[in-house]
MARKOL-450935 format. One record per atom (N, C-alpha, C, O): residue in three letters; x, y, z. Coordinates in steps of 0.05 Angstrom, whole numbers, plus 5000, padded with zeros to 4 digits. Layout:
# residues N
alaXYZ ...
***
This chain:
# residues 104
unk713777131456 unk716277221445 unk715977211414 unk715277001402 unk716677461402 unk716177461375 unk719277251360 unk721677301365 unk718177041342 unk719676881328 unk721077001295 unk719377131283 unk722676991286 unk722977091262 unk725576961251 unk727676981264 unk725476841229 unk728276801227 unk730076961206 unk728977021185 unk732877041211 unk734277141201 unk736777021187 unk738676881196 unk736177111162 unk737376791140 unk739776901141 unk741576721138 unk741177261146 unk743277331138 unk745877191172 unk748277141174 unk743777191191 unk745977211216 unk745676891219 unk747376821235 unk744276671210 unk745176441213 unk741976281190 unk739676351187 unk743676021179 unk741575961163 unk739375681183 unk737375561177 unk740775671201 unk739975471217 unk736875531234 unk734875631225 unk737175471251 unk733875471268 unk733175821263 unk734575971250 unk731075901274 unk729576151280 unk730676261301 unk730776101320 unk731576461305 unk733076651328 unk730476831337 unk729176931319 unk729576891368 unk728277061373 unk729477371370 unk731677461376 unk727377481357 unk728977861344 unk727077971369 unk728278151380 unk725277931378 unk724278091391 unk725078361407 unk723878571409 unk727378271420 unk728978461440 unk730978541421 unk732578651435 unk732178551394 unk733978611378 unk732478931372 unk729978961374 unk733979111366 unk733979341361 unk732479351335 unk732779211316 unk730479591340 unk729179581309 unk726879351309 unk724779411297 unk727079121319 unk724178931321 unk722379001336 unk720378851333 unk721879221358 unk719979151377 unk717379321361 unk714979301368 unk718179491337 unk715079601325 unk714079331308 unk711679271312 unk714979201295 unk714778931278 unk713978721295 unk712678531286 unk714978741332 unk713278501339 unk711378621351 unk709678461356 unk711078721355 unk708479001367 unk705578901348 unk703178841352 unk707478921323 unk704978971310 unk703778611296 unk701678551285 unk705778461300 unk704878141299 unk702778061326 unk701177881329 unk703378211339 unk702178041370 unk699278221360 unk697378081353 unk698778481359 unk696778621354 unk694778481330 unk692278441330 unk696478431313 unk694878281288 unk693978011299 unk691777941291 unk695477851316 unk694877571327 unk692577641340 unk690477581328 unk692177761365 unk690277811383 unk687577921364 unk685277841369 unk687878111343 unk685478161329 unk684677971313 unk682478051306 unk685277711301 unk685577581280 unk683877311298 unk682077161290 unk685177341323 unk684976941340 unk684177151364 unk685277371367 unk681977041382 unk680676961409 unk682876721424 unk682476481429 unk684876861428 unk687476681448 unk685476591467 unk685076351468 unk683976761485 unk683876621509 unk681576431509 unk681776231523 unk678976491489 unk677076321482 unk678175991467 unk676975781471 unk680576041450 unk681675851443 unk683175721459 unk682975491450 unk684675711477 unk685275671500 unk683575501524 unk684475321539 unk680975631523 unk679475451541 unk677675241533 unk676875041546 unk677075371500 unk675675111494 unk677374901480 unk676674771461 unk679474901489 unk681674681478 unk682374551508 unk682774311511 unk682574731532 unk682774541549 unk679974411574 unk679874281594 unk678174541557 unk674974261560 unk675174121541 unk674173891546 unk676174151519 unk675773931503 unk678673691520 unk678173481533 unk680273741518 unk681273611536 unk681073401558 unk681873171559 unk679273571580 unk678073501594 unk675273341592 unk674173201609 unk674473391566 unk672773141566 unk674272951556 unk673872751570 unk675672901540 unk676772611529 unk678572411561 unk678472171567 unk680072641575 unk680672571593 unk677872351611 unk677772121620 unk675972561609 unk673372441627 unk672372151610 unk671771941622 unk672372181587 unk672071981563 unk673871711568 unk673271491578 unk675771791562 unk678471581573 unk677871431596 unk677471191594 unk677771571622 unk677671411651 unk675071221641 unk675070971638 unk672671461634 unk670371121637 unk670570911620 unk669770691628 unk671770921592 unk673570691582 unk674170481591 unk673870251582 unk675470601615 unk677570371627 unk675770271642 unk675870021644 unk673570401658 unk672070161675 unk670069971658 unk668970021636 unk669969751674 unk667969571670 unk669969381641 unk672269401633 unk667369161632 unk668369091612 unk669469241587 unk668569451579 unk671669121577 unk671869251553 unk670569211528 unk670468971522 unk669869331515 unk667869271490 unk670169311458 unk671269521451 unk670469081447 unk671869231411 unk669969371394 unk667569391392 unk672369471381 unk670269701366 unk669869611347 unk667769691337 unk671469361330 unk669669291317 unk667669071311 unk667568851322 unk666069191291 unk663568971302 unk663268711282 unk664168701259 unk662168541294 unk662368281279 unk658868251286 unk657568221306 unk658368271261 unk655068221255 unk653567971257 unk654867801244 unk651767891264 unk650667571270 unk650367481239 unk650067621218 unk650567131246 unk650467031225 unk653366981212 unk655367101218 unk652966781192 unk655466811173 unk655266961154 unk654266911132 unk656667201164 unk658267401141 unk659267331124 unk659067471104 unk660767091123 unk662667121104 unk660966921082 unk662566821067 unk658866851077 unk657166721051 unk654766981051 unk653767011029 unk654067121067 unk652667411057 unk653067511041 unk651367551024 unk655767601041 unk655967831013 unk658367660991 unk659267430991 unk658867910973 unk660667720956 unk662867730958 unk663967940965 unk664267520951 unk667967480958 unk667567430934 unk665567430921 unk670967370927 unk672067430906 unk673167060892 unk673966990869 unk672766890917 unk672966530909 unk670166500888 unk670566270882 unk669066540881 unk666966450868 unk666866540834 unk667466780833 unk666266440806 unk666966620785 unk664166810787 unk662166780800 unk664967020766 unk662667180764 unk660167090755 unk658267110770 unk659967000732 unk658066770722 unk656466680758 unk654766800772 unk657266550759 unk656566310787 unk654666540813 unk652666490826 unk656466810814 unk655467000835 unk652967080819 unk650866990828 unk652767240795 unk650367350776 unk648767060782 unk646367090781 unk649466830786 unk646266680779 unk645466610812 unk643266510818 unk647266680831 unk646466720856 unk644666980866 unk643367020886 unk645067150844 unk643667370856 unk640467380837 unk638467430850 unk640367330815 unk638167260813 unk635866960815 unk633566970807 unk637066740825 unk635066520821 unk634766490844 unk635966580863 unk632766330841 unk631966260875 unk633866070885 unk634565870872 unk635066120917 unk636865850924 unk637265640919 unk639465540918 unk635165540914 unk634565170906 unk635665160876 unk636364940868 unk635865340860 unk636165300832 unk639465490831 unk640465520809 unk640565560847 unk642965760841 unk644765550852 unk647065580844 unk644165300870 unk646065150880 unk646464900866 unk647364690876 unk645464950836 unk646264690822 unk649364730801 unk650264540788 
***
């Protein structure tokens, strides 16, 4: 159904003109330009495989254990990299001296 709105017969939602007198060369020629412009039916199917895989995606999800997505890396992370408790000074002489001499 061709959509159009008409600001003079109401300023509110979009009124279908299609079947109104005088619209059917104007929606004639929207649907003609749609269909040459967009692959409806190609778009159409590969939207509902794509679908259908997430659907397929989804179910195996749910079996078995569940896994989080996010990941927590071995080791302590949190003295790996740098935070923001420490002064700058103190981090710069952690990153160049050797351990034994950065922890005095």
């Amino acid at each position: 159904m061709f959509l159009k709105h008409d600001a003079a017969v109401e300023a509110g939602p979009a009124h279908a003109l299609a079947n109104v007198a005088g619209s059917a060369p104007q929606a004639a020629a929207f649907r003609a330009e749609t269909a040459r412009r967009w692959p409806l039916d190609a778009i159409t199917a590969d939207i509902l495989a794509s679908q259908r895989r997430r659907i397929l995606v989804a179910e195996a999800l749910r079996r078995g254990r569940p896994t989080a997505w996010d990941y927590q890396p071995p080791g302590a992370a949190a003295t790996a990299y740098i935070r923001p408790h420490k002064p700058l000074e103190r981090l710069e002489a952690d990153c160049r001296l050797p351990s034994r001499l950065a922890s005095r």
